[in-house]
C-alpha angles and dihedrals in degrees: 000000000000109000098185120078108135111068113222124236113270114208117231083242092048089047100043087050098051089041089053093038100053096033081053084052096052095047085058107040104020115132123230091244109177097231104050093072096030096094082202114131092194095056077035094066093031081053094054103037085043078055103050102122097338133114108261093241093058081050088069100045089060092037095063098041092048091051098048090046093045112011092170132043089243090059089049095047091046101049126109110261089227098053081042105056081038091061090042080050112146100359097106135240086052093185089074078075103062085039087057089053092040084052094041082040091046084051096055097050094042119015105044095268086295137113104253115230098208112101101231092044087052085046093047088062112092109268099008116120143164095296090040087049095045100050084044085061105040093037104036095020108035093226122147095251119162101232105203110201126160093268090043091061093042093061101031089043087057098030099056112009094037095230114151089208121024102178084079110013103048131077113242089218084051092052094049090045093054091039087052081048100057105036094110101222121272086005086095087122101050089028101062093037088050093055097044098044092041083049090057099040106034111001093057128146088276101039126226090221093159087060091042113114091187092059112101080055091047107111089200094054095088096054087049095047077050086064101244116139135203119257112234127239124257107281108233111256132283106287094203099091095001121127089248088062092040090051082042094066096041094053082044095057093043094049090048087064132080096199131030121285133224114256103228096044085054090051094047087057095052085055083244096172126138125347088003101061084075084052091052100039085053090062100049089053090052102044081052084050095057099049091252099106145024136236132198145122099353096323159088149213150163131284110344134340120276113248111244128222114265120250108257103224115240112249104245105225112247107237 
């Protein structure tokens, strides 16, 4: 249950020496990401759903692939679902993918073909929220948007608020209030990048303080010389016999293939015998649910059915 509502004062001093600090940090240790120097709203937004819950190296492995396979947002919204859950492929959550062609498609009907730039309209495209808006408009836009991200509410959890352990202790209103607070005006770009990289590498759940060059202005330093430590979060559940694996080796055999496959010979192959056949035929449903497979006649597919051909109606023969 979040403790920390009320955000405490920060000193000009105190401000103007985290903002030089950090911003001194990223000049030394900042990566060469694609994205970040793009000023393109469309890789921007590739680049932050590509990051939800995912280590930043294995964001640029997707990254790249996505943006070889569909560099504009027209390639991506007229691409066919299955090439595009195959070039997705292993990278997890596979449904952030359909959510990336319903937004490009969403563009296209409604913006121009192009990304919007106005909050509400980013927030209005399917799987874009408040971080993937936020990176769209520092990133593609330029504007001075606070991207949260989970590193981000770790340090500035600890930095400002003096929580050990944000995730659970802050306020998400309170995090977003201190990280408003920071954000020195028109460095959005160095700024967000600065937080979420300093979170990962030094911030971390168990925290470098002694590498920490923010650390004699850390609110949270004197718990952990104390020797307090932070409780961790709740890890996510086993994967071996969950329904994420079980989704996991569906979408792998349909992607496998290059045609449809009969769904009793796919289920036969899941060992899907028994009492375990309900536990199967609940996850195709919901993978069709979900936009990510198809089910008709016996079998199944990826992505979404292929339309077929109408019927040409026959001529009747006038007497």
């Amino acid at each position: 249950m979040p403790t920390s509502t009320a955000v405490p004062a920060i000193t000009p001093r105190r401000l103007g020496l985290l903002r030089a600090r950090l911003l001194d940090w990223y000049e030394a240790h900042q990566q060469p990401f694609p994205w970040r120097d793009a000023r393109d709203p469309y890789a921007a937004m590739v680049a932050a759903v590509a990051a939800q819950q995912t280590q930043m190296p294995r964001v640029l492995e997707i990254y790249e692939r996505w943006m070889a396979a569909y560099p504009t947002l027209e390639a991506l919204a007229r691409a066919d679902r299955a090439d595009v859950l195959r070039t997705w492929g292993r990278a997890g959550y596979p449904r952030r993918a359909v959510y990336l062609q319903q937004a490009a498609q969403r563009c296209l009907d409604q913006h121009e073909g192009r990304m919007p730039r106005d909050l509400d309209a980013l927030l209005a495209l399917p799987g874009v929220g408040p971080f993937t808006a936020a990176i769209v408009r520092c990133f593609g836009f330029a504007e001075d948007s606070v991207a949260i991200d989970t590193n981000v509410v770790r340090l500035v959890g600890r930095l400002v608020l003096g929580d050990l352990q944000p995730a659970r202790e802050s306020s998400p209103a309170a995090i977003l209030d201190a990280a408003t607070r920071l954000m020195p005006r028109g460095e959005a770009e160095r700024w967000n990048p600065a937080l979420m990289d300093f979170g990962a590498q030094v911030c971390a759940a168990k925290p470098r303080c002694e590498a920490c060059p923010l650390a004699t202005l850390c609110a949270a330093r004197p718990r952990f010389a104390s020797g307090e430590v932070a409780e961790p979060v709740r890890a996510q559940g086993a994967w071996a016999g969950s329904d994420r694996e079980g989704r996991g080796r569906i979408l792998a055999a349909l992607r496998a293939s290059e045609s449809p496959l009969r769904e009793a010979a796919l289920l036969s192959d899941l060992d899907a015998g028994g009492a375990e056949r309900e536990r199967w035929e609940r996850l195709l449903t919901a993978l069709v649910a979900d936009g990510l497979a198809w089910r008709a006649r016996g079998r199944i597919g990826l992505g979404t059915a292929p339309v077929r051909a109408p019927v040409r109606a026959r001529r009747v023969a006038e007497d």
